[in-house]
VOGU-3710 file (C-alpha; in Angstrom, 3 decimals, decimal comma):
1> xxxxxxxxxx> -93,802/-149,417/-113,561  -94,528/-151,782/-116,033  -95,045/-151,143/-119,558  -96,917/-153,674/-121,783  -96,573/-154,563/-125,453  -98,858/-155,721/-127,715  -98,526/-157,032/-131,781  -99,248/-154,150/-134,481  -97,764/-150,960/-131,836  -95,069/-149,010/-132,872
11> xxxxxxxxxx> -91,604/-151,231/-132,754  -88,846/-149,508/-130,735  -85,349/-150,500/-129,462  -84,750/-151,280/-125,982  -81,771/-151,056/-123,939  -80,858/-150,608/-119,859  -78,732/-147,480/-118,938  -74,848/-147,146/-119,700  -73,579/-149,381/-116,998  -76,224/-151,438/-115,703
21> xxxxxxxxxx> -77,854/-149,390/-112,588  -80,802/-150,451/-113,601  -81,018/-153,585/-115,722  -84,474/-153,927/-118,237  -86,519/-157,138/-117,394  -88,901/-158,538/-120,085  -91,519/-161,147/-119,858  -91,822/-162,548/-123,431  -93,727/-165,928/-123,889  -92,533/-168,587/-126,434
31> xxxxxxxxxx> -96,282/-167,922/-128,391  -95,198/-163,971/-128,688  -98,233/-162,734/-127,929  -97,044/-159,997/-125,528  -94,241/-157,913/-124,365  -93,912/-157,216/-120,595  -90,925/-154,809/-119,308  -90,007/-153,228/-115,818  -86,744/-152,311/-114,173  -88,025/-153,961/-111,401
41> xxxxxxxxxx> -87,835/-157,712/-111,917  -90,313/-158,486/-108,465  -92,772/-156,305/-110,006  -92,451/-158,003/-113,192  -92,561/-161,557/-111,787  -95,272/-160,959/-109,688  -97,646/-159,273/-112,064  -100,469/-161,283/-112,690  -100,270/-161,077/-116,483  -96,880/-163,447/-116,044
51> xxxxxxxxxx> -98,014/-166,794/-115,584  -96,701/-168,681/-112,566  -95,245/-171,204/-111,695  -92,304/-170,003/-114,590  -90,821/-172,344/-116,581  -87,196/-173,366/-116,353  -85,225/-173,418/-118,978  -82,907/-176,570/-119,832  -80,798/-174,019/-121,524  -80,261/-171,615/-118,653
61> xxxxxxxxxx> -79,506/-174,858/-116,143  -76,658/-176,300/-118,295  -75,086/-172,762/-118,365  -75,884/-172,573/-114,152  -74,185/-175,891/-114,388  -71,382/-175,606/-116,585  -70,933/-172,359/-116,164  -72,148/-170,798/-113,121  -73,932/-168,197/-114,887  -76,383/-167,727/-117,814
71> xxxxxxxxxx> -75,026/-165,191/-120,556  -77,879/-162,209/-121,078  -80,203/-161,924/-122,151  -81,290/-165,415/-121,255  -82,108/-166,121/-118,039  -82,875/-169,641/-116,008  -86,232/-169,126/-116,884  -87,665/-169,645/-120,558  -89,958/-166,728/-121,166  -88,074/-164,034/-119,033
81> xxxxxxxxxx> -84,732/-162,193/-120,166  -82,691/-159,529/-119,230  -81,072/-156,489/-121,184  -77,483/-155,463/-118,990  -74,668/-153,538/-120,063  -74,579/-153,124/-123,791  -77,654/-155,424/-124,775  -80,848/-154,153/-126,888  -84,095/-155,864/-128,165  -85,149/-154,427/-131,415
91> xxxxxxxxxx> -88,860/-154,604/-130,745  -91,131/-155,247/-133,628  -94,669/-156,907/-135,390  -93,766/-160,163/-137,602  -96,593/-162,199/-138,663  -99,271/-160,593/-135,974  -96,831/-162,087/-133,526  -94,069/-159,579/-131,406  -90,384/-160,570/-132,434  -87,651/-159,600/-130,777
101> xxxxxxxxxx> -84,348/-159,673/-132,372  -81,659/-159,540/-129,166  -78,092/-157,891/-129,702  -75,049/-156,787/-127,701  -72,026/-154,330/-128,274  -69,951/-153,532/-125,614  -69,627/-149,678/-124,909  -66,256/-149,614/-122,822  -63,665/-150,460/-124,841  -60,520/-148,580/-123,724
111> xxxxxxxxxx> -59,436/-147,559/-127,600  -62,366/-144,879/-126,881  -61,149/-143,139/-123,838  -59,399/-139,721/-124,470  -55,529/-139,028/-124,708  -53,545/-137,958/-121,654  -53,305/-134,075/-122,491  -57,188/-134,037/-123,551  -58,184/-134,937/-119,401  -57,135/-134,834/-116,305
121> xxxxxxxxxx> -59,128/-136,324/-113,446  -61,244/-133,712/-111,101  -61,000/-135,630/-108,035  -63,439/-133,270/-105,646  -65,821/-133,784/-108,610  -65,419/-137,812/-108,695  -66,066/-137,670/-104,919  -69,281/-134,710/-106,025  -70,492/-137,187/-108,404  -70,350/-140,812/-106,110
131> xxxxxxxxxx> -72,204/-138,465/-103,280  -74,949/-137,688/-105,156  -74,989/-141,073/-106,978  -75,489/-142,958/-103,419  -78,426/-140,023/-101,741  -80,399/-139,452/-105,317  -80,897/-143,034/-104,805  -81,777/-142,904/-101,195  -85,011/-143,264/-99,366  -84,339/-141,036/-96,433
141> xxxxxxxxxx> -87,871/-142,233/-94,670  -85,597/-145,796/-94,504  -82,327/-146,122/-92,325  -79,048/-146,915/-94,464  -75,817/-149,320/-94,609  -73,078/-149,288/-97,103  -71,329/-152,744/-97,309  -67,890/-151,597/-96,773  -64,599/-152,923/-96,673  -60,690/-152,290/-96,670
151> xxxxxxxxxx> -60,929/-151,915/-100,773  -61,062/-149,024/-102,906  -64,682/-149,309/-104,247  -66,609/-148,766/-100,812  -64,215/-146,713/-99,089  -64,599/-144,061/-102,221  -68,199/-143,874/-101,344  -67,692/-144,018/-97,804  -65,101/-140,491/-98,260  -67,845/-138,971/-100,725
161> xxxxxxxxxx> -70,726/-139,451/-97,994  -68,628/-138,000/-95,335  -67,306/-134,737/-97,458  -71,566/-134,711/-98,280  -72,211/-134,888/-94,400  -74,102/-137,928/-94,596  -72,496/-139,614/-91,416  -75,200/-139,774/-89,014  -77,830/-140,900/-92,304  -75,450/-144,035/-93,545
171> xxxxxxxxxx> -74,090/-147,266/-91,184  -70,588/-148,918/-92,373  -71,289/-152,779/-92,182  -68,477/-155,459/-92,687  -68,128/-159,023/-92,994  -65,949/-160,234/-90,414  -63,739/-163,019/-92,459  -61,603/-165,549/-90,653  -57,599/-165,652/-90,806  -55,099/-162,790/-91,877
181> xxxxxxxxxx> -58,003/-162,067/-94,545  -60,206/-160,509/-92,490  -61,020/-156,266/-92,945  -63,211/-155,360/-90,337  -60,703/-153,859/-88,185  -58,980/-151,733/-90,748  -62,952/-150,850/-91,480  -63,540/-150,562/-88,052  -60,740/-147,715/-88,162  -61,728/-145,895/-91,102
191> xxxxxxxxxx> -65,653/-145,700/-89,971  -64,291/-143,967/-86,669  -61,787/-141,659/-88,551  -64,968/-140,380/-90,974  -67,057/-140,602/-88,449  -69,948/-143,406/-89,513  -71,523/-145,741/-87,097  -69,976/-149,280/-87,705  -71,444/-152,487/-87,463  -69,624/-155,966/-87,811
201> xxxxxxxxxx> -71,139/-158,896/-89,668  -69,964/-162,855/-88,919  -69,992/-165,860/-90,619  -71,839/-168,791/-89,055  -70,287/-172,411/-89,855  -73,087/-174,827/-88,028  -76,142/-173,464/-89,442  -79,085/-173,762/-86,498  -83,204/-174,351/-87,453  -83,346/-170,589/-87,376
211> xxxxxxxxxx> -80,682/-169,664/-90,082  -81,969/-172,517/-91,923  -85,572/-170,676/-91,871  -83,647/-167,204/-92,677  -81,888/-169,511/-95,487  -85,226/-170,679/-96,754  -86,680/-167,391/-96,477  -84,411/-165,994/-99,138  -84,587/-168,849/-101,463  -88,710/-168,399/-101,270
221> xxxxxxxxxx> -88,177/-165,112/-102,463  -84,963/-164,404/-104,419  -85,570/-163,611/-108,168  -82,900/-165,702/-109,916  -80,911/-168,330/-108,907  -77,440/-167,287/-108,433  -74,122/-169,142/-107,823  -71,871/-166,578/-105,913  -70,092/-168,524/-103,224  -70,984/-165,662/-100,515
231> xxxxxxxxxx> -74,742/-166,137/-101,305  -75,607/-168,296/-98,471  -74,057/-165,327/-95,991  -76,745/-162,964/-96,872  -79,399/-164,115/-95,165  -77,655/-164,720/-92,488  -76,763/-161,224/-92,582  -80,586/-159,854/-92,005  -80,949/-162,661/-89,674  -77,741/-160,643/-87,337
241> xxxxxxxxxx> -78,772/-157,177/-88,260  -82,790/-156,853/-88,838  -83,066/-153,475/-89,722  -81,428/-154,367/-93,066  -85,257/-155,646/-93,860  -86,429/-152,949/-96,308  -83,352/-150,060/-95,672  -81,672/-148,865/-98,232  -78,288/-151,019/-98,919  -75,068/-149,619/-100,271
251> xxxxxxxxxx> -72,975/-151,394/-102,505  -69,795/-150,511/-104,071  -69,497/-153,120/-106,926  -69,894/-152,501/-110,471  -66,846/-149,874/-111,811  -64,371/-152,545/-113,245  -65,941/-152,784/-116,267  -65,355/-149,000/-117,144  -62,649/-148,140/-114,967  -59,907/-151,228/-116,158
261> xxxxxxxxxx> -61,286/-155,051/-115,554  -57,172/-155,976/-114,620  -56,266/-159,447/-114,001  -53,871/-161,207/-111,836  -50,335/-162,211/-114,161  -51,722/-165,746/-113,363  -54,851/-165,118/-115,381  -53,066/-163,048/-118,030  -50,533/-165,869/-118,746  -53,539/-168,679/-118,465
271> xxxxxxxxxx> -55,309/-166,830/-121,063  -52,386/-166,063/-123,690  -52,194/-170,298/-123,458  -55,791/-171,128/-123,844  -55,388/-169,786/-127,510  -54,237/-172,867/-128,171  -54,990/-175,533/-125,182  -58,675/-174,413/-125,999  -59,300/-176,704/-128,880  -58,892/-180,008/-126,381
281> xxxxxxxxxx> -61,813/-178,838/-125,694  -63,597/-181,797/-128,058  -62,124/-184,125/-125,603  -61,562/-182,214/-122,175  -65,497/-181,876/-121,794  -65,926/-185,748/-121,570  -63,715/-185,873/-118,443  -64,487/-185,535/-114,741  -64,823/-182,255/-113,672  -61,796/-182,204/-110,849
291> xxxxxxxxxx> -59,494/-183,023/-114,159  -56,757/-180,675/-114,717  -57,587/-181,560/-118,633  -61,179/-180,626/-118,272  -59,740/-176,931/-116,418  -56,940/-176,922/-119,487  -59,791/-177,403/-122,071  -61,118/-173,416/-121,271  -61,512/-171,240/-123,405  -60,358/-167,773/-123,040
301> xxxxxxxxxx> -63,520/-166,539/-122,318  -63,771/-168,651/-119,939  -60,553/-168,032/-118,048  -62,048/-164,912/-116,722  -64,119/-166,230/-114,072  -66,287/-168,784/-115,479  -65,913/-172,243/-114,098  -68,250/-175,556/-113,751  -69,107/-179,284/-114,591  -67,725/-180,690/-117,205
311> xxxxxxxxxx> -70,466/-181,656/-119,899  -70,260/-185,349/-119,306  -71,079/-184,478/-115,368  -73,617/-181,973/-116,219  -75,320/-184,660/-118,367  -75,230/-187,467/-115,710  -77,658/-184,396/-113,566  -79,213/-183,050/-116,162  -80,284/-185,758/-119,089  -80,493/-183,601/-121,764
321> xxxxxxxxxx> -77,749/-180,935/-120,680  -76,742/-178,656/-123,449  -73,063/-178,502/-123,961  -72,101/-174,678/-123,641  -68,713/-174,954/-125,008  -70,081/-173,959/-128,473  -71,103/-170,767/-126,924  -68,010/-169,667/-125,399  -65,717/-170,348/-128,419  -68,247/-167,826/-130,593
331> xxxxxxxxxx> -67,186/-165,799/-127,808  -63,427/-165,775/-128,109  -61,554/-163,461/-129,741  -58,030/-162,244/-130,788  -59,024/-158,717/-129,038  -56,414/-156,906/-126,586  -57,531/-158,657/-122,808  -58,009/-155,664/-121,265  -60,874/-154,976/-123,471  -62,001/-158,578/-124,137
341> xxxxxxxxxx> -62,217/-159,424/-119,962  -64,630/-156,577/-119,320  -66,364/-157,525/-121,912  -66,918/-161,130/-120,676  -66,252/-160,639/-116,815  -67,870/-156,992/-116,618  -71,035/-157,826/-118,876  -71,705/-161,396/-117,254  -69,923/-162,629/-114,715  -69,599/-159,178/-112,382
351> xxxxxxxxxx> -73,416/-158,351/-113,466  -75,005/-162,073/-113,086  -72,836/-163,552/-110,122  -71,512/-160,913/-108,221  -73,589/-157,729/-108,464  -77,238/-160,556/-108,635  -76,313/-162,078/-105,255  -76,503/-158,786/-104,089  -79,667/-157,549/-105,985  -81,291/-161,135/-104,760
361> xxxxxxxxxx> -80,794/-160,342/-101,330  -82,468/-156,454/-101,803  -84,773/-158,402/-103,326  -85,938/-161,084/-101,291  -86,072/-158,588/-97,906  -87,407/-155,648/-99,873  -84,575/-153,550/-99,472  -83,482/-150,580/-101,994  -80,114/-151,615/-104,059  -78,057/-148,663/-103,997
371> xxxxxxxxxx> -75,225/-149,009/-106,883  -73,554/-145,256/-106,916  -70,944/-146,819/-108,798  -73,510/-148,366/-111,617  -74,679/-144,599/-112,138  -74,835/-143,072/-115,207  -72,846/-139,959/-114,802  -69,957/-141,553/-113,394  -69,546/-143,735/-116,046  -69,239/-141,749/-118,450
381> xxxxxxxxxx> -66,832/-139,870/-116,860  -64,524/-142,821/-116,512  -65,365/-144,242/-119,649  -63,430/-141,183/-120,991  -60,762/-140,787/-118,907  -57,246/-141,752/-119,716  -56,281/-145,065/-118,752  -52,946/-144,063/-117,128  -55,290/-142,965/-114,523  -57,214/-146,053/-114,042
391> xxxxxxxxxx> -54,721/-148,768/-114,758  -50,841/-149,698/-115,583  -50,126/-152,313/-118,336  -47,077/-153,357/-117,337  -47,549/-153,933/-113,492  -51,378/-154,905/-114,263  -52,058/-152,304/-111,689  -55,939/-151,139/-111,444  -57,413/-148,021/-109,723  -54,852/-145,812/-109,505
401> xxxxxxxxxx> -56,727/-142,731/-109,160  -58,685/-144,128/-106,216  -55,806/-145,221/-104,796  -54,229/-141,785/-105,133  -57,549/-140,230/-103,284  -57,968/-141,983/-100,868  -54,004/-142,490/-99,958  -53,835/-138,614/-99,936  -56,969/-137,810/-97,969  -57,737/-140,617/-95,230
411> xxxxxxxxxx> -54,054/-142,497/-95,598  -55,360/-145,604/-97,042  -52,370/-147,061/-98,451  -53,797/-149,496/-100,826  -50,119/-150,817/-102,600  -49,377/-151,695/-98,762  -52,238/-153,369/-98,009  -52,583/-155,695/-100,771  -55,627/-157,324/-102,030  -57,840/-158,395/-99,269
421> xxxxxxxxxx> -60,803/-159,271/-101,961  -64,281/-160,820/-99,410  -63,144/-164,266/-98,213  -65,839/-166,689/-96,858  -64,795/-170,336/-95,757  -67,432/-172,413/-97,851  -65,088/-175,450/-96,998  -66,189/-175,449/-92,897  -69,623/-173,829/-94,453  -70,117/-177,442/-96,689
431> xxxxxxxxxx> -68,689/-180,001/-94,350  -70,563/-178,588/-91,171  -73,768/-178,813/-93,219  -73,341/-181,347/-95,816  -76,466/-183,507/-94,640  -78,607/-180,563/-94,934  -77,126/-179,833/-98,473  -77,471/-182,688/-99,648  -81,263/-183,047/-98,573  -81,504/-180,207/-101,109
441> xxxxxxxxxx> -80,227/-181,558/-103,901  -81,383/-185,121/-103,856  -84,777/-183,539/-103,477  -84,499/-181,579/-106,657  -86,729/-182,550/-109,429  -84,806/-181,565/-112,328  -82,113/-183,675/-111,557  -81,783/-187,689/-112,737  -82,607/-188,661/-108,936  -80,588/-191,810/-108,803
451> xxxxxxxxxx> -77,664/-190,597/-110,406  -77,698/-187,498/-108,165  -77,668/-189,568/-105,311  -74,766/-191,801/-106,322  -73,035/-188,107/-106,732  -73,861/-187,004/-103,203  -72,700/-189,965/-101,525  -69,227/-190,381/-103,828  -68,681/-186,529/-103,349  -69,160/-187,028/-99,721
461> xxxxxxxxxx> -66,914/-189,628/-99,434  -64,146/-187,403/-101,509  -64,801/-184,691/-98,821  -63,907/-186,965/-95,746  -61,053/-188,364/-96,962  -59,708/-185,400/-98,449  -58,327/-186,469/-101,552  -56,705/-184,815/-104,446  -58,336/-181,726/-105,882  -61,559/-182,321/-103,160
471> xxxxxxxxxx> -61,802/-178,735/-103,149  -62,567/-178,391/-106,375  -65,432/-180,728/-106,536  -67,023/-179,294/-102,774  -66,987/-176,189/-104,611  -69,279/-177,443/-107,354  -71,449/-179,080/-105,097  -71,977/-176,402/-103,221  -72,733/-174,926/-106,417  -75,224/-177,381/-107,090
481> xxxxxxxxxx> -76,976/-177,291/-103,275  -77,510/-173,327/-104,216  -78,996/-174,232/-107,455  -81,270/-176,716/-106,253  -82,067/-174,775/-103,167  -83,889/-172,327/-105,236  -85,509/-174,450/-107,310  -87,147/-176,343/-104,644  -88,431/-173,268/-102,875  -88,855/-170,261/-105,259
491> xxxx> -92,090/-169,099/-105,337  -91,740/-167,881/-109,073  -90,956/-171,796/-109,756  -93,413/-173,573/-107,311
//
């Protein structure tokens, strides 16, 4: 449904629910004559009261750039935002024209969970609640897959399905990853010991004219343009497995930022130092983006997953590039990190990289995003709950409950495992297809086209020879291939 807004109606405040299930979309136009909202951003792009093609935003493109991600509620587009976890639009008449004034206050901090002796975790009614999370959600008329995997996330929705009964309604799919990283077997295993059907997923490294067309398919028709290094496996996913094409899909993202966002000691001890290595930032942006100074230049914000050109890079693309460094030191704060990194990580990065390349791909093969762990219900229950349930200071040690439920009743030892996290290997990914890639992004007409092209070939060149730090740079060209990718094939844009 879409509701619609006109100047001189009652003002009102909107926000999306607790922990982003179901994100609010608006359509506002730079002349404010209108208000458009849905929780369905296809239905609000393709209504015919939203002008196409949509107009990108220089703004949203140097964050893409920069950044990898544009902060909500702006989006890559100029008239169209997005209200996620913690974000409201005061709605109101100014002048016969609707103004909106945006805000944002995060509701997870962990100074408002209760003390040990006030809670103790129900775990049959954690298991009660993810059940009927995933099948209220569920369009039983459609067949269903859960993305799973060796972590804790999926396999707690895969053990509440099976205590619900739901084996023969739900399919366990996994992507196959190459190496020691790879969890399909130990998937594999668990599927058979709760009794799902199991399906494997692979990668493909030389990409053939019909994953190409399956490629181009989901640019046509993905939303937003989205930076995830896994996005270009999607489509190949519905290319392997067609009945994903309008099922319902199962995904177990989106608890960190109420359950403990943890870090690795790596990032903890990076951060504590870009207190003060942070203000060579006035210098650090004018370098090439492979420099160690440009990385050392980060602010702490930043240090939780945000990464990109440098600003004197993203201005040789983008003429008039706006430098987002101002942005992210408004951002910093003295604040405790285990607050301040689901703030950043949970609100932006895990909602607008990770948890969007999965809402793009529901989207662009009409399929029904299933987020049981983005519900309501359960997050407010973890919201609440003690932390030395969730996580452990000291050791930096997240999940514990889950890892205590699922250890005790299917024998997943997570401490022995380790982190497997989803692997993909963009490097053969790039290099297989680099011709093809960079087709793409010379094409692109928001980009300076000679100096793009004198890019391509130098970055090629880098990637041949292998030389120092040429990992880091394939990764922001492949960056800037997805980027362009969508901008030359969107039908929103074109």
């Amino acid at each position: 449904m879409i509701t619609h807004l006109t100047p001189n109606q009652q003002g009102l405040v909107l926000e999306s629910d607790l922990a982003g299930e179901f994100p609010l979309y608006l359509y506002w136009p730079q002349n404010q004559s209108t208000l458009l909202y849905s929780t369905s951003i296809t239905k609000l792009l393709n209504d015919a009261r939203v002008p196409k093609p949509l107009k990108i935003s220089t703004e949203g493109l140097s964050f893409l750039l920069q950044s990898g991600v544009v902060p909500p509620p702006k989006t890559a587009y100029q008239d169209i935002y997005i209200l996620g976890i913690g974000d409201k639009a005061k709605v109101s008449t100014l002048n016969g024209k609707i103004d909106i004034q945006f805000s944002h206050e995060f509701p997870f901090l962990n100074a408002n969970r209760l003390h040990a002796d006030e809670m103790h975790p129900d775990e049959d009614l954690i298991l009660q609640m993810l059940a009927e999370a995933t099948i209220s959600r569920i369009d039983e008329t459609k067949p269903s897959f859960l993305f799973h995997s060796a972590g804790k996330d999926s396999n707690s929705i895969a053990l509440a399905l099976a205590e619900a009964g739901w084996q023969d309604k739900v399919t366990l799919i996994t992507h196959k990853s190459k190496g020691q990283a790879d969890e399909s077997e130990i998937s594999a295993n668990i599927a058979k010991q709760l009794g799902f059907k199991h399906q494997i997923l692979h990668e493909v490294d030389q990409l053939q004219f019909k994953h190409k067309h399956a490629i181009n398919d989901y640019f046509v028709n993905a939303p937003f343009p989205c930076t995830d290094n896994v996005t270009l496996a999607y489509p190949l996913y519905a290319h392997q497995l067609p009945e994903l094409k309008g099922a319902n899909i199962i995904d177990g993202m989106g608890n960190d930022v109420f359950i403990g966002h943890i870090p690795s000691r790596a990032e903890y001890n990076r951060q504590q130092l870009s207190k003060y290595l942070k203000h060579s930032r006035v210098l650090s942006k004018y370098f090439p983006s492979e420099s160690l100074f440009h990385v050392a230049g980060r602010t702490r914000a930043e240090w939780t997953g945000l990464s990109g050109l440098s600003f004197s890079d993203a201005m040789k693309i983008l003429p008039d590039a706006f430098d987002v460094s101002d942005f992210w030191f408004k951002k910093d704060t003295n604040q405790d990190y285990l607050d301040f990194r689901p703030s950043i990580r949970g609100t932006i990065i895990d909602q607008e990289i990770f948890t969007r390349k999965a809402r793009n791909f529901a989207d662009s093969i009409n399929a029904n995003m299933v987020l049981p762990w983005a519900n309501q219900q359960v997050a407010e229950y973890f919201a609440k709950m003690p932390e030395q349930h969730l996580f452990d200071r000291k050791t930096l040690k997240n999940k514990l409950i889950l890892r205590k439920i699922l250890k005790e009743r299917i024998c997943l030892d997570s401490d022995a495992l380790g982190k497997y996290g989803f692997t993909y290997d963009l490097n053969t990914v790039v290099l297989e297809n680099i011709d093809f890639m960079c087709r793409e992004i010379k094409s692109c007409i928001f980009w300076d086209g000679k100096k793009i092209a004198n890019m391509c070939l130098n970055w090629v060149v880098l990637f041949r020879k292998r030389e120092r730090r040429w990992q880091h740079t394939l990764w922001f060209f492949y960056r800037l291939y997805l980027i362009s990718h969508f901008l030359n094939n969107s039908k929103y844009v074109n």
